[in-house]
C-alpha positions as CSV (number, residue, x, y, z in Angstrom):
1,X,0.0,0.0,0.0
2,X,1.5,3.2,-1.1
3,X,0.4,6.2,1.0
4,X,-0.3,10.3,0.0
5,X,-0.9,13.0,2.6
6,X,-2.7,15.5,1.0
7,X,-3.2,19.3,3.2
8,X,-5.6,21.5,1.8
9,X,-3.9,25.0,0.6
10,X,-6.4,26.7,2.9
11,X,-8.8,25.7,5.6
12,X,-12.5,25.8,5.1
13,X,-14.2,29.3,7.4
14,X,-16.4,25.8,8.2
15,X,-13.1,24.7,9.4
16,X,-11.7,27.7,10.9
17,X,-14.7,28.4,13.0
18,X,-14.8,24.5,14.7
19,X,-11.7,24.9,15.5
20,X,-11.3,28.4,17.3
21,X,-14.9,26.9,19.1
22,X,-12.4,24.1,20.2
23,X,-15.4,21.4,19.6
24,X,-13.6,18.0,18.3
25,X,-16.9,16.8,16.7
26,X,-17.5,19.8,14.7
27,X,-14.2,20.0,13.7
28,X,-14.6,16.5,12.4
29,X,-17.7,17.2,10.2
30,X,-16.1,20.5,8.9
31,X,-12.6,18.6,7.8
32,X,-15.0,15.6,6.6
33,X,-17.2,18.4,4.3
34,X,-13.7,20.2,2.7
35,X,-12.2,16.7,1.8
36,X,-15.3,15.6,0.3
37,X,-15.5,19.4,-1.6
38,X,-11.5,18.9,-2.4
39,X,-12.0,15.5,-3.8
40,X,-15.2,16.1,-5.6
41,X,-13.5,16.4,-9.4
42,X,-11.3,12.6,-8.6
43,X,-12.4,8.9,-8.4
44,X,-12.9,9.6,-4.4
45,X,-15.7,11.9,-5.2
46,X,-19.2,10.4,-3.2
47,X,-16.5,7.3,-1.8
48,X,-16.8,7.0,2.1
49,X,-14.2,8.4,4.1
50,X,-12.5,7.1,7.8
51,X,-13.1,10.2,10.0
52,X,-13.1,10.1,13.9
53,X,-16.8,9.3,13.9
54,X,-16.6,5.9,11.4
55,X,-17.0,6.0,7.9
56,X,-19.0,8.9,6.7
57,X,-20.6,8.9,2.8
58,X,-22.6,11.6,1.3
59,X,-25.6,9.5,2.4
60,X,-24.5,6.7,5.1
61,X,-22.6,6.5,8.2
62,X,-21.3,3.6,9.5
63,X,-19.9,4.0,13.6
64,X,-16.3,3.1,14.5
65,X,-16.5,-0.7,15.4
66,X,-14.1,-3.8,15.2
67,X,-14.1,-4.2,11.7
68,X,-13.8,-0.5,10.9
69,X,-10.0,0.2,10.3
70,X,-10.3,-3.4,7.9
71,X,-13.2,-1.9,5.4
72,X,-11.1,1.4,5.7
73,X,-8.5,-0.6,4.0
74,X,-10.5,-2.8,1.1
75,X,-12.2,0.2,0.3
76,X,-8.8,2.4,-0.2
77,X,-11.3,4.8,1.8
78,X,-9.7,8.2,2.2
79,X,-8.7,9.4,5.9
80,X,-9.4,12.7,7.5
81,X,-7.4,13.7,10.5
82,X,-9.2,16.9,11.5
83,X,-7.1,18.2,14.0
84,X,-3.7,18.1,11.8
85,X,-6.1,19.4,8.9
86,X,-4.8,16.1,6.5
87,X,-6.6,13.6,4.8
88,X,-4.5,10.4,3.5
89,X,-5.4,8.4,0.8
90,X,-4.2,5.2,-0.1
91,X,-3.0,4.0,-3.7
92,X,-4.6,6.7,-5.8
93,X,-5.7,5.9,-9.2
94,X,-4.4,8.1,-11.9
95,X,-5.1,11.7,-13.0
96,X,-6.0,12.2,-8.7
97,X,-3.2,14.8,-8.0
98,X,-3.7,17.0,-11.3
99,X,-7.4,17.1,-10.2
100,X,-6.0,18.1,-6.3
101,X,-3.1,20.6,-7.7
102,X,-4.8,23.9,-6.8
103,X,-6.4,23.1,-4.2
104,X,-4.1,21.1,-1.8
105,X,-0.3,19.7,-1.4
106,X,0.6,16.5,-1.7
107,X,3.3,14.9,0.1
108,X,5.2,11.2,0.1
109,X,4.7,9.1,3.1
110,X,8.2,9.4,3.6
111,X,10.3,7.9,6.3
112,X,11.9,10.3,9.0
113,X,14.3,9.1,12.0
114,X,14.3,9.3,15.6
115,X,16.9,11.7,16.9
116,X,19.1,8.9,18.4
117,X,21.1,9.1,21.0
118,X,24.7,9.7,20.0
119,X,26.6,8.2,23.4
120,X,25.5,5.8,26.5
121,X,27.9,6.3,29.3
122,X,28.5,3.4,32.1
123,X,28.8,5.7,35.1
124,X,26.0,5.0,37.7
125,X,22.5,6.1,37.1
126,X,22.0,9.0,39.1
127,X,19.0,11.6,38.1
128,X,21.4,14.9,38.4
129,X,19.2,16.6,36.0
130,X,16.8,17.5,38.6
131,X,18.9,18.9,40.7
132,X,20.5,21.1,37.9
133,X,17.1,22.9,36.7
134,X,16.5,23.0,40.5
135,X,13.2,20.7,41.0
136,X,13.0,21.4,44.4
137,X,11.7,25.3,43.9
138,X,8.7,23.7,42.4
139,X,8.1,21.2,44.8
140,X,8.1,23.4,47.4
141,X,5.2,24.9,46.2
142,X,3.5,21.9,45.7
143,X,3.9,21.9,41.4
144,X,4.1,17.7,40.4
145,X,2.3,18.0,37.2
146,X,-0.9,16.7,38.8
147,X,-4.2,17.2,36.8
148,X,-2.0,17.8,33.2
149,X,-1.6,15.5,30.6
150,X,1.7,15.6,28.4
151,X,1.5,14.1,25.0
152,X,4.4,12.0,23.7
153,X,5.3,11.1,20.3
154,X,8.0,8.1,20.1
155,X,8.5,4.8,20.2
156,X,6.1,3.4,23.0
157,X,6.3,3.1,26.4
158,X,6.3,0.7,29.0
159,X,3.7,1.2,30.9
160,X,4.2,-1.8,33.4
161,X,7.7,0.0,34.5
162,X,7.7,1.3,38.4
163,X,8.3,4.7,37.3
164,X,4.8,5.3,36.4
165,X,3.4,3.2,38.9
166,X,-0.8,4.5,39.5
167,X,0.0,6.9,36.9
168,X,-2.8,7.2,34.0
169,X,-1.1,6.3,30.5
170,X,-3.3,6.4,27.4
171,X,-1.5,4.6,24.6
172,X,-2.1,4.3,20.7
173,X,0.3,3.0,18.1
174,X,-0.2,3.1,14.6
175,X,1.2,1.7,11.5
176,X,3.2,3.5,8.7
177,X,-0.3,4.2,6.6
178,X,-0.9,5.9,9.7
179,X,-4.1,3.3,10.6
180,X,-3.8,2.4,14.4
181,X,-3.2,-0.8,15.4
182,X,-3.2,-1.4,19.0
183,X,-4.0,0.3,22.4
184,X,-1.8,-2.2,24.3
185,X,1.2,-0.5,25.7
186,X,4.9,-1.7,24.1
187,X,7.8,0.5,23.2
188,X,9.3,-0.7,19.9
189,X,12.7,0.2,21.4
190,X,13.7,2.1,24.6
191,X,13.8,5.5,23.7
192,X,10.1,6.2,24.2
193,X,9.8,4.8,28.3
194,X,13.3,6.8,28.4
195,X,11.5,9.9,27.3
196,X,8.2,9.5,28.9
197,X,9.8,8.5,32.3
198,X,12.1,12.5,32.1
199,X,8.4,14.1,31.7
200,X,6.6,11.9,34.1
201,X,8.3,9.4,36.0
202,X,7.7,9.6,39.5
203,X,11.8,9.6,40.2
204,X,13.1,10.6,36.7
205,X,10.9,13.5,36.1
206,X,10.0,16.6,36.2
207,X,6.3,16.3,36.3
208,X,6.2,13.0,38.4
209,X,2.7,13.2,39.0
210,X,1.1,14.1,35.6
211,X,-0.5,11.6,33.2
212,X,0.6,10.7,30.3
213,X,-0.6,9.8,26.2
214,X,1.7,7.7,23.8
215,X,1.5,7.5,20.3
216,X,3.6,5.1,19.3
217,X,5.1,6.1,15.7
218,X,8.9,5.8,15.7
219,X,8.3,1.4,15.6
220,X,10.8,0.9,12.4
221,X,14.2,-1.0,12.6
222,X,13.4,-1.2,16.1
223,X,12.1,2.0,16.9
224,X,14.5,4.0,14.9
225,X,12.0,5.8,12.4
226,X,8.5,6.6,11.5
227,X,6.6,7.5,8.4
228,X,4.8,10.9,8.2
229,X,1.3,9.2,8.2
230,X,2.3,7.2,10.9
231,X,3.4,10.5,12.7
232,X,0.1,12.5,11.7
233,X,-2.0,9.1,12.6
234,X,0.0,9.5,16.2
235,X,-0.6,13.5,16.2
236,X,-4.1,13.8,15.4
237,X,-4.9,11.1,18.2
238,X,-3.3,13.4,21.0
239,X,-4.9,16.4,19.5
240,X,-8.1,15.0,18.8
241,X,-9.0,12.7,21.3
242,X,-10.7,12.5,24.1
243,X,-7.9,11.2,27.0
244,X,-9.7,10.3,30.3
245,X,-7.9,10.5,33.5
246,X,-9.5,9.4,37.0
247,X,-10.0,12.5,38.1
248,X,-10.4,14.7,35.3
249,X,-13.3,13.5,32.6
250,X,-11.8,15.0,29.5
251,X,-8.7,16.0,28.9
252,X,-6.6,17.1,26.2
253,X,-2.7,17.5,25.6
254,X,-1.4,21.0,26.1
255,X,1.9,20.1,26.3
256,X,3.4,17.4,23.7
257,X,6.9,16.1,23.0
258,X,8.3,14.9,19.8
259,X,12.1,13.5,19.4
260,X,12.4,13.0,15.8
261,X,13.5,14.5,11.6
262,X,16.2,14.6,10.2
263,X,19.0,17.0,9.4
264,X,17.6,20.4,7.8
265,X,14.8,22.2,7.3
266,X,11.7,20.7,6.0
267,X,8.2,22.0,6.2
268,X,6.4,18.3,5.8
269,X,5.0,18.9,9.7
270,X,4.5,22.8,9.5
271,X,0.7,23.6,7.9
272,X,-0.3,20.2,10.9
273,X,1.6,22.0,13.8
274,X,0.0,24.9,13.0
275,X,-3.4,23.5,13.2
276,X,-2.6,21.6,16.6
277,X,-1.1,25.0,18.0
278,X,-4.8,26.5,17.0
279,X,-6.8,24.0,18.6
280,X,-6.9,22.4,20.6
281,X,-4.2,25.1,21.6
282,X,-1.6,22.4,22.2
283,X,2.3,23.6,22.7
284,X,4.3,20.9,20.3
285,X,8.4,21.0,21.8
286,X,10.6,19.1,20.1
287,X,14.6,18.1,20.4
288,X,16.7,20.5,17.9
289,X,19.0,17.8,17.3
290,X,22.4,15.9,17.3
291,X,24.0,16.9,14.7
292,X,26.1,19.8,16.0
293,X,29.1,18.2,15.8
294,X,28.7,19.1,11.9
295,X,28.7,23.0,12.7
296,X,26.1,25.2,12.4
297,X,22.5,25.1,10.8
298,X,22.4,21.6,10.7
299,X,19.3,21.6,13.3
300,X,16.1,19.7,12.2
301,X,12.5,19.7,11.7
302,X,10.3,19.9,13.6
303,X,12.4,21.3,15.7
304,X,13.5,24.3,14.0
305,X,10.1,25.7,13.0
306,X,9.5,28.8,14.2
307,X,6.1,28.1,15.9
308,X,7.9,25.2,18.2
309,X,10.6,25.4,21.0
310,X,13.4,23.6,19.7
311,X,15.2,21.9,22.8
312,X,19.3,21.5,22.9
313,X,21.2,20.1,25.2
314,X,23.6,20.9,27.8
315,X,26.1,18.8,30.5
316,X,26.5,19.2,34.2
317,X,29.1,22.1,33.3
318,X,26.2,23.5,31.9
319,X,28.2,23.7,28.9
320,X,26.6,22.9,25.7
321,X,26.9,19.1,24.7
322,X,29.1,19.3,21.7
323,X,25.9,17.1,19.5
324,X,23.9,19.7,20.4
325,X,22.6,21.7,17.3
326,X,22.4,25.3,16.9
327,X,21.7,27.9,14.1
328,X,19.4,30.4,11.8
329,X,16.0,28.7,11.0
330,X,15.8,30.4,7.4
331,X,13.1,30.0,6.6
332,X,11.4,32.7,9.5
333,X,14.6,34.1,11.0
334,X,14.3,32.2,14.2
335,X,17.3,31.7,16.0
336,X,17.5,27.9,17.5
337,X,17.9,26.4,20.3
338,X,15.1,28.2,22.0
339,X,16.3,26.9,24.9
340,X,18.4,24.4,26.5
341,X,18.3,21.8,29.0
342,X,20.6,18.7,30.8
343,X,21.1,16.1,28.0
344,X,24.0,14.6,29.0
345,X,24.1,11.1,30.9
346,X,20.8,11.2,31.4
347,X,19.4,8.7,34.0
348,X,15.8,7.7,33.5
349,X,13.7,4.2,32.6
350,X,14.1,1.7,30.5
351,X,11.9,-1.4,29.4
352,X,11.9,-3.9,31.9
353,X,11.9,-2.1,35.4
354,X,15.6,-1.0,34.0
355,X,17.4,2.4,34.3
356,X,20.3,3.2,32.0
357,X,21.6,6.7,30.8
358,X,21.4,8.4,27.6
359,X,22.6,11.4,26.1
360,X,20.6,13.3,23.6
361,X,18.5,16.3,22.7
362,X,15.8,13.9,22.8
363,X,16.4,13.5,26.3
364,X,16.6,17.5,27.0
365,X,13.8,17.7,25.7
366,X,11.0,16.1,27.5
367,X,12.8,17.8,30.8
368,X,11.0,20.7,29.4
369,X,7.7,19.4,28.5
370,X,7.7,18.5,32.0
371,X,9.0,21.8,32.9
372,X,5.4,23.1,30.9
373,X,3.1,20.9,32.6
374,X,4.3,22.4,35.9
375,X,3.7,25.9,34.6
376,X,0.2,24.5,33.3
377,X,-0.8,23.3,36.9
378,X,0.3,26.5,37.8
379,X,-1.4,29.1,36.0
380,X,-4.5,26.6,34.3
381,X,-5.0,29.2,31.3
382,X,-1.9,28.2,29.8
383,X,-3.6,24.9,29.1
384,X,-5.4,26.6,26.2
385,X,-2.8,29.5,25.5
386,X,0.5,27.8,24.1
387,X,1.9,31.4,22.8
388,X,1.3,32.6,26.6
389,X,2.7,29.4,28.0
390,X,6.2,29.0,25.5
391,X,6.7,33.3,26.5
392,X,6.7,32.2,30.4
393,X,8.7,29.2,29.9
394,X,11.7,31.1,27.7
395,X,11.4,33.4,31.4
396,X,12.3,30.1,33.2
397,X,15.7,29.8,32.3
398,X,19.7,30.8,33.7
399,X,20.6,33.1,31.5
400,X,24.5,32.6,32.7
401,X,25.3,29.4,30.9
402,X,24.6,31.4,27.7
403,X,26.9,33.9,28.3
404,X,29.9,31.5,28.4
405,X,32.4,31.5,25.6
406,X,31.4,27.5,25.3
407,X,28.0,29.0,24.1
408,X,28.4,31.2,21.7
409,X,29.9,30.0,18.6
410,X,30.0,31.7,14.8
411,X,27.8,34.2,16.1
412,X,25.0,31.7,17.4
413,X,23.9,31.2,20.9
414,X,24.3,27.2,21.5
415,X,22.1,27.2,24.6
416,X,19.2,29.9,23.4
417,X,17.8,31.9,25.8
418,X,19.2,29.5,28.9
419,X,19.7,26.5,30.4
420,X,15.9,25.6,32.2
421,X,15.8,26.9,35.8
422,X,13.1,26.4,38.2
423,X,14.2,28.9,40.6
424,X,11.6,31.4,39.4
425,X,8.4,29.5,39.0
């Protein structure tokens, strides 16, 4: 099966209006009535299409149900994920894209990597990173994360690891045509539990008592890469759905966290970002990348969009790691990383009740998404203001590790505005 993403050129005012009113189902008939406008002059015209409410035709409606996904796929049905404003189509006849050309872009399903770690060191496991960004200012006035929900995008998790014992994990992985798959927890390699357990864990992170939603979409080679359907399948899911916790009924993801592209700027996740920054008003951080060893400008997507705080890294010198990326985003002027974080030896979980360290931006990086759910349980109105909540976090930094002559290098700041500090929350 060979996979398009197609992202209308311009929202419907159907669209727009659903999603500034915030109401998931609306959105979902709004995005369901501009795909079935945008594909009215191809094959798809009249076909039913896989929306969040079933498969919808021009006269029938069929509920989500066991068998749903499998008809999806014999039919070659069309996919609308309204909250990353795409709609994916599988194996398109000829003649489909001409007909779509002015009215939408088409993409590949094309394969992007996890930001891997670049080192493991053997030292003992010891969560220093906490004590560097100062945890203990928050705790003392009583900030765990409790009541916010961060949204991770990676490789799984393992749910069943002591780190997020009584902790409320929603969990969705999909496949690279971006159909889901399953709802029972794995991690396809270690990085995601790693990554969740720095936002969340209750020893590792930052936010040890906030809940947590896992889309699995990094599951290739062993959870080294992802396909972009895969990734909006993943992204649409956090943004869309619907994630329960015990004490809270509904609740969304203000705060998510994505470890993944590849070297260079590349707009395939920039009109979908955009939409999930709208509504449901979701802040999307990301690591800026390990390539910095390279020199400058060799940051990645998403990472180096303008519209999402790109993460790097920094050691317990709080110098910057010498992988971590830095540079000019050209395409909007933005100078990256937005901020830094401890991304050296990292301590946190692995599968299997294990700890081990890594060293990554990938591993700065969910230090501040956990950093964000604090400032959520803080000051609730940030959970629907991502502009208001990325201002105040850029305020929660050390400015003096960016002033050192480690950080600035060919006229680029390697640490952005600081290293994250919790003395000021």
């Amino acid at each position: 099966m060979t996979t398009y993403i197609v992202i209308p050129r311009q929202r419907s005012d159907a669209v727009l209006r659903a999603q500034l009113a915030e109401n998931p189902g609306a959105l979902s008939e709004a995005m369901i009535d501009q795909a079935r406008a945008m594909l009215a002059g191809t094959p798809f015209a009249g076909a039913l299409m896989l929306a969040e409410s079933g498969l919808v035709g021009p006269r029938e409606r069929i509920p989500p149900g066991p068998d749903t996904n499998t008809r999806a796929r014999e039919l070659r049905a069309p996919r609308v994920l309204s909250s990353v404003g795409a709609v994916l189509i599988d194996d398109p006849p000829p003649g489909v894209f001409d007909a779509l050309a002015a009215q939408a872009i088409v993409l590949p399903n094309e394969e992007y990597p996890l930001i891997v770690p670049v080192e493991e060191a053997k030292t003992p496991c010891d969560p220093w990173h906490l004590k560097k960004i100062n945890l203990a200012a928050a705790q003392a006035k009583g900030l765990n994360g409790k009541g916010v929900r961060i949204g991770i995008v990676d490789t799984g998790i393992d749910a069943s690891h002591k780190e997020f014992a009584g902790k409320s994990i929603n969990f969705a992985e999909f496949d690279a045509s971006g159909f889901l798959i399953s709802i029972n927890p794995r991690d396809a390699g270690d990085h995601g539990t790693h990554v969740s357990a720095l936002a969340a864990g209750k020893s590792c992170g930052v936010a040890p008592e906030a809940d947590l939603s896992v889309a699995a979409v990094l599951t290739h080679g062993g959870g080294k890469s992802g396909f972009l359907a895969q990734i909006l399948g993943g992204l649409n899911w956090l943004a869309h759905s619907n994630h329960p916790s015990p004490t809270v009924p509904i609740s969304h993801c203000p705060i998510m966290n994505g470890s993944f592209g590849g070297k260079g700027y590349n707009s395939y996740l920039l009109a979908s970002l955009q939409a999930v920054r709208s509504a449901p008003a979701a802040l999307f951080g990301a690591a800026i990348g390990n390539n910095g060893r390279l020199g400058v400008n060799n940051h990645g997507s998403p990472g180096n969009y303008d519209i999402v705080p790109g993460v790097g890294a920094t050691d317990k010198n709080d110098d910057p790691a010498p992988f971590s990326d830095w540079g000019l985003e050209a395409a909007s002027g933005a100078l990256k990383p937005d901020l830094s974080a401890p991304g050296v030896d990292i301590c946190s979980a692995l599968p299997g009740n294990r700890y081990g360290l890594k060293s990554g931006t990938s591993m700065a990086a969910p230090i501040v998404a956990g950093a964000a759910a604090l400032l959520i349980q803080q000051t609730p109105a940030f959970a629907r203001n991502p502009v208001g909540l990325l201002v105040r976090l850029l305020r929660l930094v050390d400015p003096a590790p960016s002033a050192k002559p480690t950080a600035v290098v060919s006229g680029y700041n390697r640490i952005g505005a600081g290293r994250l500090d919790l003395t000021g929350i």
